[in-house]
N, C-alpha and C positions, 0 to 999 in steps of 0.2 A: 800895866794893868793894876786898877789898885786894888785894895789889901778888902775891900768890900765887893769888887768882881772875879777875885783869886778864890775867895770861900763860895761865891757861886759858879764857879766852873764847871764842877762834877756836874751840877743839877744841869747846867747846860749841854755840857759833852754826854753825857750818858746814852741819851736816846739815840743821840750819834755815832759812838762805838757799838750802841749794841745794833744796831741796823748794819755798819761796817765790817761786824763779825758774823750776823745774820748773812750777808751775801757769802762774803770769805769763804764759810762753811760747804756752801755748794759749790764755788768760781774754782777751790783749790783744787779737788780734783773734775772738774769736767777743764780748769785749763791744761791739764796733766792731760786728757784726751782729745784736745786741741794741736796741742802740739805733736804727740805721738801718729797723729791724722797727718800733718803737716800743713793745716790750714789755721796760719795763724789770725789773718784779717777777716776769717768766718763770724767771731765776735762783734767786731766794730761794724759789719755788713749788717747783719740782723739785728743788733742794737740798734742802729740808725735805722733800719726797716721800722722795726716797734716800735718806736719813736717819731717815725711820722706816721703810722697808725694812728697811734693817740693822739698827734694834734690834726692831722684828718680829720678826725672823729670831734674833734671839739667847734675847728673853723669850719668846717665846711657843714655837719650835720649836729653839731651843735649838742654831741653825746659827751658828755661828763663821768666822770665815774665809773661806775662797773661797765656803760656801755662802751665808752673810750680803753677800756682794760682790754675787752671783749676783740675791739677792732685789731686794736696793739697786737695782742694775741694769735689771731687770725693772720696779718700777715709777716709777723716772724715765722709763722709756722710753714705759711707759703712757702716764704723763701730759702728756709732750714730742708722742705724737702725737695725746693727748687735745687737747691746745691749738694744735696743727698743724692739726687738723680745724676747731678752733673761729674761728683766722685766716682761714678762708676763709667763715665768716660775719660778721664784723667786728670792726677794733679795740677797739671797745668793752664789746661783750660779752665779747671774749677777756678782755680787763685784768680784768675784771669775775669772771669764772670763774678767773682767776688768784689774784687778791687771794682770793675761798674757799675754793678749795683749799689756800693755801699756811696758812691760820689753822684749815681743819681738821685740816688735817695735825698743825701746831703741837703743835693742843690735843691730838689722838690720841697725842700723842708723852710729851705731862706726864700722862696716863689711866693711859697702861701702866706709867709710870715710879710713876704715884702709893704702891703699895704695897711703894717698895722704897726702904727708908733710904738709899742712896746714891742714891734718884733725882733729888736737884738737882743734885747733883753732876754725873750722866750727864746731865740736861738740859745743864746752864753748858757741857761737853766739846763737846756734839754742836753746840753754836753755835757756841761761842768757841773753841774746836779747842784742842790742845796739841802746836803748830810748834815748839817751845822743845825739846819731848823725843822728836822723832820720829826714828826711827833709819835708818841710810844703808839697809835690805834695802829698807824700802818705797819709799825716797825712789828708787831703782833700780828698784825692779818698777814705779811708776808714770809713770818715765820713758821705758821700754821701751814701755808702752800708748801714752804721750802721740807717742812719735814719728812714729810715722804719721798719727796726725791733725794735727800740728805743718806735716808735710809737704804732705799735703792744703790744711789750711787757707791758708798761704804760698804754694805754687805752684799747686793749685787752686780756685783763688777759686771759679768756676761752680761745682764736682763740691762745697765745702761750703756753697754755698747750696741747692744741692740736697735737698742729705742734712742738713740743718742741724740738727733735730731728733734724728736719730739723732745727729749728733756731739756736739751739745748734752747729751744723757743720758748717754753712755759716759764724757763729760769729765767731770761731776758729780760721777757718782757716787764716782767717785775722788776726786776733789777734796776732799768734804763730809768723808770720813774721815781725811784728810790734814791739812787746815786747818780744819777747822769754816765753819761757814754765813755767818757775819759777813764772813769773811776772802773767801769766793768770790766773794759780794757787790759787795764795794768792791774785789775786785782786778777784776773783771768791768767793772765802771762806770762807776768815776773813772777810769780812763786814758784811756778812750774817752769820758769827757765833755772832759776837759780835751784832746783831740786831736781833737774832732768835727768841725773845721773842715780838717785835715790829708789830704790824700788820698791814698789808694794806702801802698804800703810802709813813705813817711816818715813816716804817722799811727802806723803797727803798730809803726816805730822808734823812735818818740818815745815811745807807750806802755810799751813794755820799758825807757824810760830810766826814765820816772816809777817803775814795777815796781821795779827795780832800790835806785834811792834808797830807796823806803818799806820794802822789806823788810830793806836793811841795816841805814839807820838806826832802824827800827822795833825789829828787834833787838839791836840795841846799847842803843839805850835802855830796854829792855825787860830785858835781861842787868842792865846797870848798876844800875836805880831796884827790883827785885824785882817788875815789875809784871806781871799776862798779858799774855802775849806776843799772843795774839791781837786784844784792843781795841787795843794798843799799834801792833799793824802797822795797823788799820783805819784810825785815826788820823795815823798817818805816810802810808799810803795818799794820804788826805785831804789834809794836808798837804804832799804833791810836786805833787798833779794841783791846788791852788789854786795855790800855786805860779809852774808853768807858765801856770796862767789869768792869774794877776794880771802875769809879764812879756809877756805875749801884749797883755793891755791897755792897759798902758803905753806899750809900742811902738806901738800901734794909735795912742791920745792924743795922742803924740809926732808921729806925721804928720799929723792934724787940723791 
């Protein structure tokens, strides 16, 4: 990179960390309630629901914008209390009905796309998101939604286990359009794997630390090598929450 794209880096990465930390904030602890549920592919299911919401809503009725939000919206929320219902028949069959949905969904998504020359393109988008070029109005309007569930989530522990479902969907759906599907995933689940043993706060603290490294460094190295930015952060992701696992175990070894 040269010494005139190195001084514009920050102006470039900025709106992209602060969006990457704008999600983190809420994925860290609602993935700490993901996994304590034991439904880890709940995520990638309703993300990929909201996701062909919104391109629903664009190919087929030609809704853009808040009405495509709207759609998105709608059926995350379907399906968060479609598998809300189905948890109270067992984890098994939930996981089960999970893992379906999220591959019909999928395939419905490359169907609709099939007859449109850029449709791999908007497939690769609606996975791997494009963090790299997202501009500060969204990164603002979806920080505004995220604060009250941020709030919630941190000082009401009970009222969002409650309501988990419904906050699970509203986070999503924003989410999937902001970073793509890959990126919600693994910010969702490697913080909260690599802190599962962390209790209370310092687990939720320690996840925004992992958040924090992977998205910077994820975009730094992603700026510098010309790579997407979205496998790039997946990856860094991964590589903060092993990380943490492997000093975790070390120390552990150490007092054996």
């Amino acid at each position: 990179m040269s010494h005139l794209s190195m001084e514009g880096m920050p102006g470039l990465i900025a709106p992209a960390l602060a969006a990457g930390l704008v999600v983190a904030s809420t994925h860290v602890p609602l993935g700490r309630e993901v996994l304590k549920r034991g439904i880890i592919f709940l995520d990638l299911a309703v993300a990929q629901i909201a996701g062909l919401g919104a391109v629903a809503a664009v190919v087929w009725m030609g809704w853009d914008g808040i009405g495509g939000q709207i759609v998105a919206f709608l059926c995350a929320l379907g399906a968060a209390f479609a598998f809300s219902w189905l948890e109270k028949k067992g984890q098994t069959i939930q996981e089960a009905f999970i893992g379906c949905a999220f591959v019909l969904a999928a395939s419905l998504v490359i169907l609709i796309f099939s007859g449109d020359p850029h449709g791999g393109e908007d497939v690769s988008n609606l996975l791997a998101g494009q963090i790299l070029w997202v501009q500060w109005k969204a990164v603002g309007l979806t920080a505004l939604v995220y604060a009250p569930m941020f709030a919630i989530l941190l000082f009401r522990p009970e009222t969002a286990k409650k309501f988990f479902y419904l906050l699970f969907a509203a986070n999503i759906t924003l989410s999937v359009q902001l970073v793509g599907i890959y990126l919600v995933f693994a910010s969702l689940i490697l913080p909260a794997l690599a802190t599962a043993k962390v209790q209370g706060r310092k687990g939720i603290v320690k996840g925004w630390c992992i958040a924090f490294a992977a998205v910077f460094g994820g975009l730094v190295f992603s700026a510098l090598t010309d790579l997407p930015s979205g496998p790039a952060l997946v990856w860094a992701y991964a590589a903060a929450a092993a990380a943490v696992s492997l000093k975790k175990l070390k120390l552990f070894n150490q007092t054996v």
